[in-house]
Biotite code that builds the C-alpha atoms (Angstrom):
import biotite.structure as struc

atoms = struc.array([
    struc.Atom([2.632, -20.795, 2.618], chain_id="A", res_id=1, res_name="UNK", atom_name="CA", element="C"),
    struc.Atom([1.960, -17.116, 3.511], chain_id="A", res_id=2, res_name="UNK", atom_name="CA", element="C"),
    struc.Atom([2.945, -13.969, 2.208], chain_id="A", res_id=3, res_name="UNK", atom_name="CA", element="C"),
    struc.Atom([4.977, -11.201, 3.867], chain_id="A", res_id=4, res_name="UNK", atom_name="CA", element="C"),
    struc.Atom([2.834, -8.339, 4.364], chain_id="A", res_id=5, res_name="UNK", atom_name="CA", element="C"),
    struc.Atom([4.865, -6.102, 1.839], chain_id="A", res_id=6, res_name="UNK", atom_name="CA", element="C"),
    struc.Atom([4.656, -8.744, -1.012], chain_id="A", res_id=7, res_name="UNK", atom_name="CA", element="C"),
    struc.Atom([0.968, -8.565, -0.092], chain_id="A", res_id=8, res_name="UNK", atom_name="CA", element="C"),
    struc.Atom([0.493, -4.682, -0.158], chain_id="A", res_id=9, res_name="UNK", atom_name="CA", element="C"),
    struc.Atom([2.522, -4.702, -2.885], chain_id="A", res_id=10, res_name="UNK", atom_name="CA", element="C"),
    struc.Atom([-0.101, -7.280, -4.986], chain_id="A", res_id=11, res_name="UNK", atom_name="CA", element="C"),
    struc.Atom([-2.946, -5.528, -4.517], chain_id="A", res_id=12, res_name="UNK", atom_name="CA", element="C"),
    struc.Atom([-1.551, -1.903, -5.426], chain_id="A", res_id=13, res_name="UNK", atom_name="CA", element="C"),
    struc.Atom([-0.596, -3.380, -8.420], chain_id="A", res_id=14, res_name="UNK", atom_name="CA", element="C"),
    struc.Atom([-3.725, -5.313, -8.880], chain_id="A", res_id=15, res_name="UNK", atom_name="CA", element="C"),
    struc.Atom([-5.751, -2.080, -8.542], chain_id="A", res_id=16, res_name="UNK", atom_name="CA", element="C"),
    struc.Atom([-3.580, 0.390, -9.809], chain_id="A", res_id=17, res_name="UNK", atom_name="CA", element="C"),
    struc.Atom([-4.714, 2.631, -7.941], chain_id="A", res_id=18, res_name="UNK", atom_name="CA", element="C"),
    struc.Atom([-5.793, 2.483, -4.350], chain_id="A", res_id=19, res_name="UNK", atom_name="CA", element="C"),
    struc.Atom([-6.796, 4.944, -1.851], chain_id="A", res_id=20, res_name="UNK", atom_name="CA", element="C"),
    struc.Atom([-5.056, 4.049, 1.935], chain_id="A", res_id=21, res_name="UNK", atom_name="CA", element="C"),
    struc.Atom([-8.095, 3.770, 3.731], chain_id="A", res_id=22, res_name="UNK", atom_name="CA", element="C"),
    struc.Atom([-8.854, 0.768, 1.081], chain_id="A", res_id=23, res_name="UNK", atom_name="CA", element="C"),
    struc.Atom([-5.797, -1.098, 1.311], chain_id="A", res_id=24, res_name="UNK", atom_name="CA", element="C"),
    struc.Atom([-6.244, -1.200, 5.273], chain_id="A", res_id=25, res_name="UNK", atom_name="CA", element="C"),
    struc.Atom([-9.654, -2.832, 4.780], chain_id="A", res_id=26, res_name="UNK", atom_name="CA", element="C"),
    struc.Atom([-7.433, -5.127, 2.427], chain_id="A", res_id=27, res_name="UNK", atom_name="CA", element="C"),
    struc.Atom([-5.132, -6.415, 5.342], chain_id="A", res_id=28, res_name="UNK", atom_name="CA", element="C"),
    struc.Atom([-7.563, -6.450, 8.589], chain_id="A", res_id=29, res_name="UNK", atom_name="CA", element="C"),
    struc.Atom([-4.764, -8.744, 10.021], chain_id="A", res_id=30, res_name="UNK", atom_name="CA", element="C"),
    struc.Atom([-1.937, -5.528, 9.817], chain_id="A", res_id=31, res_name="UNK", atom_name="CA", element="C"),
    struc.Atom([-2.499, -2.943, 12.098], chain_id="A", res_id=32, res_name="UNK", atom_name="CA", element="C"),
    struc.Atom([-2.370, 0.972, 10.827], chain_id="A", res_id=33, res_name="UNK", atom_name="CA", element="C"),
    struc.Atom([1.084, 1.727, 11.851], chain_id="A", res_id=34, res_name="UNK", atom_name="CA", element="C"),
    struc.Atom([2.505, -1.346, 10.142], chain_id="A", res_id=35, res_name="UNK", atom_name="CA", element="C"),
    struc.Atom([0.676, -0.823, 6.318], chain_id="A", res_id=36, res_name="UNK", atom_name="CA", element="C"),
    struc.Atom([1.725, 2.740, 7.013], chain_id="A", res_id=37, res_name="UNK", atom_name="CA", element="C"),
    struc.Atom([5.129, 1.664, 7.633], chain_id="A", res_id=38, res_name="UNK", atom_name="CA", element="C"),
    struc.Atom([5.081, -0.656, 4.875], chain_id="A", res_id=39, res_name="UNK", atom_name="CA", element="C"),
    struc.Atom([3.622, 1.646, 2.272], chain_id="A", res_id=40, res_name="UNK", atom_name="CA", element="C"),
    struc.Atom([6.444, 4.323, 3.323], chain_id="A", res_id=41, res_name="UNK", atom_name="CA", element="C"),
    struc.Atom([9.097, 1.554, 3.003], chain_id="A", res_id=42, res_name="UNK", atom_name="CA", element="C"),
    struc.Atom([7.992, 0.621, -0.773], chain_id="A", res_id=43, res_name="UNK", atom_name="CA", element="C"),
    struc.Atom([7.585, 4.645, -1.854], chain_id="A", res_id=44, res_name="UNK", atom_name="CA", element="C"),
    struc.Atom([10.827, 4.988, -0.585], chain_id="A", res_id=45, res_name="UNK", atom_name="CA", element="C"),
    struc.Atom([12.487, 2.358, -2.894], chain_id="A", res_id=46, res_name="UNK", atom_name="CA", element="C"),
    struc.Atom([10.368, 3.242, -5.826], chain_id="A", res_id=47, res_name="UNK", atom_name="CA", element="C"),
    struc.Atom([7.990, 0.362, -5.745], chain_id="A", res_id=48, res_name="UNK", atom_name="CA", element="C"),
    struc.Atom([4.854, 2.115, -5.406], chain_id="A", res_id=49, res_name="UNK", atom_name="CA", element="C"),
    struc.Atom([3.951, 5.850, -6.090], chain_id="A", res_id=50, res_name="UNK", atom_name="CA", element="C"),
    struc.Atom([2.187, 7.398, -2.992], chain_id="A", res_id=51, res_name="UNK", atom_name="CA", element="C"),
    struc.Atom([0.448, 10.688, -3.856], chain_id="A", res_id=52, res_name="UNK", atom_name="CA", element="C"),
    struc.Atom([-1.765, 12.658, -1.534], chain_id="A", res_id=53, res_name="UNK", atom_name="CA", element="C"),
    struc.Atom([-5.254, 13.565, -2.520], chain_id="A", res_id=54, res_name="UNK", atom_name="CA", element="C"),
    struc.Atom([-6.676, 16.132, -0.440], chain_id="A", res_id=55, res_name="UNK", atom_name="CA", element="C"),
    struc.Atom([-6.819, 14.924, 2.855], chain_id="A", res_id=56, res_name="UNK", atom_name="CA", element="C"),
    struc.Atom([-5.972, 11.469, 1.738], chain_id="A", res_id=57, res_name="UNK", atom_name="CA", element="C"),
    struc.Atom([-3.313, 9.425, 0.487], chain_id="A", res_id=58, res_name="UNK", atom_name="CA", element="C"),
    struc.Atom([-4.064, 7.039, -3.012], chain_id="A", res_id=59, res_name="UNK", atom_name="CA", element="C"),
    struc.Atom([-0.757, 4.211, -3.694], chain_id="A", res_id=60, res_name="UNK", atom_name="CA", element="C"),
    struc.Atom([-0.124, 3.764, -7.534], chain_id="A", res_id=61, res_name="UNK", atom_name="CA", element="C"),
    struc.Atom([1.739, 1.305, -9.001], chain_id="A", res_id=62, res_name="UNK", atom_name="CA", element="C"),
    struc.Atom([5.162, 2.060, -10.759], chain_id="A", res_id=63, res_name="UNK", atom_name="CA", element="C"),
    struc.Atom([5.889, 0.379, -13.763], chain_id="A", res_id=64, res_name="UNK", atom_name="CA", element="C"),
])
């Protein structure tokens, strides 16, 4: 059985704690950019992840 794609992303931020973007793309190779980007923006918005920009990047936390 496979995982959705947001139970995935969702995994390895809170796996890592902390992850920059860039990383969790290399983490899903099978998800294009617009749909982790999409994802990541869907679990910010309900409060499932923490995404905070540093510099001219973005790093996902996980929210307790």
């Amino acid at each position: 059985m496979t995982q959705s794609p947001a139970i995935k992303l969702l995994a390895i931020v809170h796996e890592r704690q902390r992850i920059p973007l860039e990383e969790l793309l290399a983490c899903c190779p099978e998800l294009s950019w617009n749909q982790v980007f999409s994802l990541v923006d869907d679990l910010s918005r309900h409060a499932l992840i923490g995404l905070h920009r540093r510099g001219a990047d973005y790093e996902l936390r996980a929210l307790s």
